[in-house]
C-alpha positions as CSV (number, residue, x, y, z in Angstrom):
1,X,88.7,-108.8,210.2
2,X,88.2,-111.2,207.2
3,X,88.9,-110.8,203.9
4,X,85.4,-111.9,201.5
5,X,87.6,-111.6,198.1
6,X,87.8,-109.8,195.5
7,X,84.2,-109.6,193.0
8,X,83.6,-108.7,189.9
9,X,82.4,-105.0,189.1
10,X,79.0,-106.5,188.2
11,X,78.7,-108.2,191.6
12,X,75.0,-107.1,193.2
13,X,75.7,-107.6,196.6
14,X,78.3,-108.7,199.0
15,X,77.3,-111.0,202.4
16,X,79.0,-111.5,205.9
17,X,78.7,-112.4,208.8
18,X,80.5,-111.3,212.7
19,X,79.7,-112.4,216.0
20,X,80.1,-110.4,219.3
21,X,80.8,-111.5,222.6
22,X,81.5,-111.0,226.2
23,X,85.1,-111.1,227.0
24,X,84.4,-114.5,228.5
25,X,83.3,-115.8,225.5
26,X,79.6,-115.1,225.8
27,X,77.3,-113.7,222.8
28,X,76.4,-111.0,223.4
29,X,73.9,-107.8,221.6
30,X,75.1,-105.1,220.0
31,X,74.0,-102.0,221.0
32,X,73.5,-99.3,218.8
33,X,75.6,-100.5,215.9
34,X,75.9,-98.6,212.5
35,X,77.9,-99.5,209.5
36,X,79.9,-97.4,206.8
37,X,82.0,-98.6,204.4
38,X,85.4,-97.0,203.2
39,X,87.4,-97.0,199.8
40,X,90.8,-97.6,199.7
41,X,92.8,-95.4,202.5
42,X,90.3,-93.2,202.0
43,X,89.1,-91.3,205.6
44,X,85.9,-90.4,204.8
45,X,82.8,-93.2,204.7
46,X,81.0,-93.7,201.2
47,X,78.2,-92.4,200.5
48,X,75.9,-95.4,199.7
49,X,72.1,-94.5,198.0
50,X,71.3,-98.4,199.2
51,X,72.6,-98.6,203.1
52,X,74.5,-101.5,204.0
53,X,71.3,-104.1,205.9
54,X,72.7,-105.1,209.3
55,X,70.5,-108.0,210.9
56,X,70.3,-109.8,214.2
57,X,69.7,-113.4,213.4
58,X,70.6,-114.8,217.0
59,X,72.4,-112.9,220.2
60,X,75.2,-111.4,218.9
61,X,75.0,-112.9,215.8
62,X,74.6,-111.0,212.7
63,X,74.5,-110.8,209.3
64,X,75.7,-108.0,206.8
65,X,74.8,-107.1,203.3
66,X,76.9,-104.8,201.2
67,X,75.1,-103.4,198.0
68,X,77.6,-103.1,195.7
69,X,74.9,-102.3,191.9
70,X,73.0,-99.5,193.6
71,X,72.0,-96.1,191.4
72,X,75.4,-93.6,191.4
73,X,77.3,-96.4,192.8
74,X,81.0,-95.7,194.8
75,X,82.1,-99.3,194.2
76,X,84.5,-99.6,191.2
77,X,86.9,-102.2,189.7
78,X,90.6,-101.6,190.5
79,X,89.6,-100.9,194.9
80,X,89.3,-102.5,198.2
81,X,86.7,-101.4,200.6
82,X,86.7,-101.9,204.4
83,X,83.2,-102.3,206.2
84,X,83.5,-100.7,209.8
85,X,81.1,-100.4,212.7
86,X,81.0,-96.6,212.9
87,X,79.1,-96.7,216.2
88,X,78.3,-99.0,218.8
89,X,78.8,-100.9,222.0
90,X,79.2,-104.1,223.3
91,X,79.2,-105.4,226.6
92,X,79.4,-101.9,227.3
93,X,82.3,-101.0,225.4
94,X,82.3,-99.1,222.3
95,X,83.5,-101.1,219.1
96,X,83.4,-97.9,216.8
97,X,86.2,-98.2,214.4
98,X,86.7,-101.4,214.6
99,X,86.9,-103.2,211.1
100,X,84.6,-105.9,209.9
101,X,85.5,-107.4,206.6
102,X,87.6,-106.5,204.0
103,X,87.0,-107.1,200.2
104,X,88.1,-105.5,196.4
105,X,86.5,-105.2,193.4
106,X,88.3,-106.9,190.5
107,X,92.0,-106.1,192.2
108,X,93.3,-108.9,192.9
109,X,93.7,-111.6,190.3
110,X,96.9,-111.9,188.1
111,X,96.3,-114.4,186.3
112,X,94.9,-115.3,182.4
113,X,91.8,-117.3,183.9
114,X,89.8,-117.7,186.6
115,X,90.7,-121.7,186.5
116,X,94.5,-120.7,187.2
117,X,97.7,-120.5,184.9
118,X,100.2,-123.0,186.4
119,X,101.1,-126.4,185.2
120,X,99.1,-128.7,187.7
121,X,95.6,-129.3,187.4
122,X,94.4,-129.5,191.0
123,X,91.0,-130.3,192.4
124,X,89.8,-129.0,195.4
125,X,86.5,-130.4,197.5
126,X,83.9,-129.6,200.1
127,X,81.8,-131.4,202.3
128,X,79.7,-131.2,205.5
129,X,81.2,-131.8,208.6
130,X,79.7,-135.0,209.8
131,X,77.8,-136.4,206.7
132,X,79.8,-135.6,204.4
133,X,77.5,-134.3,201.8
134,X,79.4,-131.9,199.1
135,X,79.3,-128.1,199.5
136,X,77.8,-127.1,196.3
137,X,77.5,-123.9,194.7
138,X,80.3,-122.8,196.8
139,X,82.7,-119.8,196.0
140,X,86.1,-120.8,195.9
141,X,89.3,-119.0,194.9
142,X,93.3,-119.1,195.9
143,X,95.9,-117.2,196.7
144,X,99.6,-117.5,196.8
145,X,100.2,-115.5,200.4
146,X,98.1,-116.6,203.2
147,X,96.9,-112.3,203.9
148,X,94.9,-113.1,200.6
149,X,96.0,-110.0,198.7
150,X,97.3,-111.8,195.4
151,X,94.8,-114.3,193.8
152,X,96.6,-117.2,191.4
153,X,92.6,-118.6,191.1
154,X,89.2,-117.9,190.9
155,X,86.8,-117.1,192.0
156,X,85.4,-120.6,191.1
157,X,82.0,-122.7,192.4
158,X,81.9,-125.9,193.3
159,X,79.9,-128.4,191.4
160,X,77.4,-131.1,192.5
161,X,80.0,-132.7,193.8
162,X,81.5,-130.0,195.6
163,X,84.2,-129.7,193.4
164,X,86.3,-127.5,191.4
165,X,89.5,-127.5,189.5
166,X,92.0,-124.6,189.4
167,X,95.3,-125.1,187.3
168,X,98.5,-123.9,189.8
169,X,102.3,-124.1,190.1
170,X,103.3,-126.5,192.5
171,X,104.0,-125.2,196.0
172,X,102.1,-124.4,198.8
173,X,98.7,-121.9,198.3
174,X,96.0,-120.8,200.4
175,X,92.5,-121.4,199.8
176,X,89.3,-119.2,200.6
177,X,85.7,-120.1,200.8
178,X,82.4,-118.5,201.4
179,X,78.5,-119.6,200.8
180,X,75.8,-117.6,202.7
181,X,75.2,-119.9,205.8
182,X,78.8,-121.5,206.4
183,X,81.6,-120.7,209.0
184,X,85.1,-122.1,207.0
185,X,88.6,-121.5,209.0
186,X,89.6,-118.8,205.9
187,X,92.8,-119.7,204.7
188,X,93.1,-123.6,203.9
189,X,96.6,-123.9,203.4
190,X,97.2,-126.9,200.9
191,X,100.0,-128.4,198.8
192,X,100.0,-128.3,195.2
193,X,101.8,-131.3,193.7
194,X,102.2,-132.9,190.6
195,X,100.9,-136.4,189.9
């Protein structure tokens, strides 16, 4: 399971993606899969007026869309929500039950802004593997624990440069980033230190 974040209660729609494979490593197709999507520790699935789009982009890869603004919407400020595979199989195994993603709406940050309260002004970057070119429009927050469940930053977007600066204690955080067509290794543990 990964954790996406935690968005604000205006958010329009929340994106993921999972893989499935053989127990040898691989890909391989989902069969029957359905989604459903849970509040809290709540037992009982939402009920969603805009169902959750689950879509094969290559052999067993997909990609998910949550709609979180949708007409008598469940999703409110102040929850998390998990997004589980009610039914399916894989490789001939059923996967129902098993847990997606994880994210929350507006329940995790403590702090007064989304740049951060501590002392240090820290940048963080991102670029492409192999060129180099910066990640841009990237979203970007940070957490003190490396579960991600309390935010000290963000949610932030990197610039043209593939930058952005958050304003931390010193110490060591974890850092979380997602943009529609990227894998990252979610958390990037880093030291904050002063100059």
């Amino acid at each position: 399971m990964i954790y996406l974040g935690d968005f604000a209660a205006d958010t329009a729609q929340v994106n993921f993606s999972f893989n499935t494979r053989k127990a040898d490593g691989t890909p391989v197709a989902l069969d029957g899969g359905l989604l459903a999507v849970y509040k809290d520790d709540d037992t009982t699935a939402l009920v969603l007026s805009a169902e959750c789009d689950l879509v094969a982009v290559a052999t067993g890869q997909y990609n998910v869309t949550v709609y979180i603004t949708q007409e008598s919407s469940p999703f409110v400020a102040g929850s998390d929500y998990k997004v589980v595979l009610s039914a399916g199989t894989v490789d001939g195994t059923s996967v129902a039950g098993t847990v997606l993603a994880q994210f929350s709406i507006e329940n995790r940050y403590t702090g007064s802004s989304a740049s951060g309260a501590g002392a240090v002004t820290w940048e963080y970057s991102l670029t492409e593997e192999g060129s180099g070119d910066p990640i841009t429009d990237c979203r970007v927050w940070v957490t003190s624990d490396k579960e991600g469940r309390v935010v000290i930053g963000g949610p932030l977007y990197t610039d043209a440069a593939g930058s952005c600066t958050f304003y931390l204690d010193e110490g060591t955080v974890y850092v979380w980033c997602m943009k529609a067509g990227y894998l990252f290794a979610n958390p990037d543990e880093e030291t904050v230190a002063a100059a």
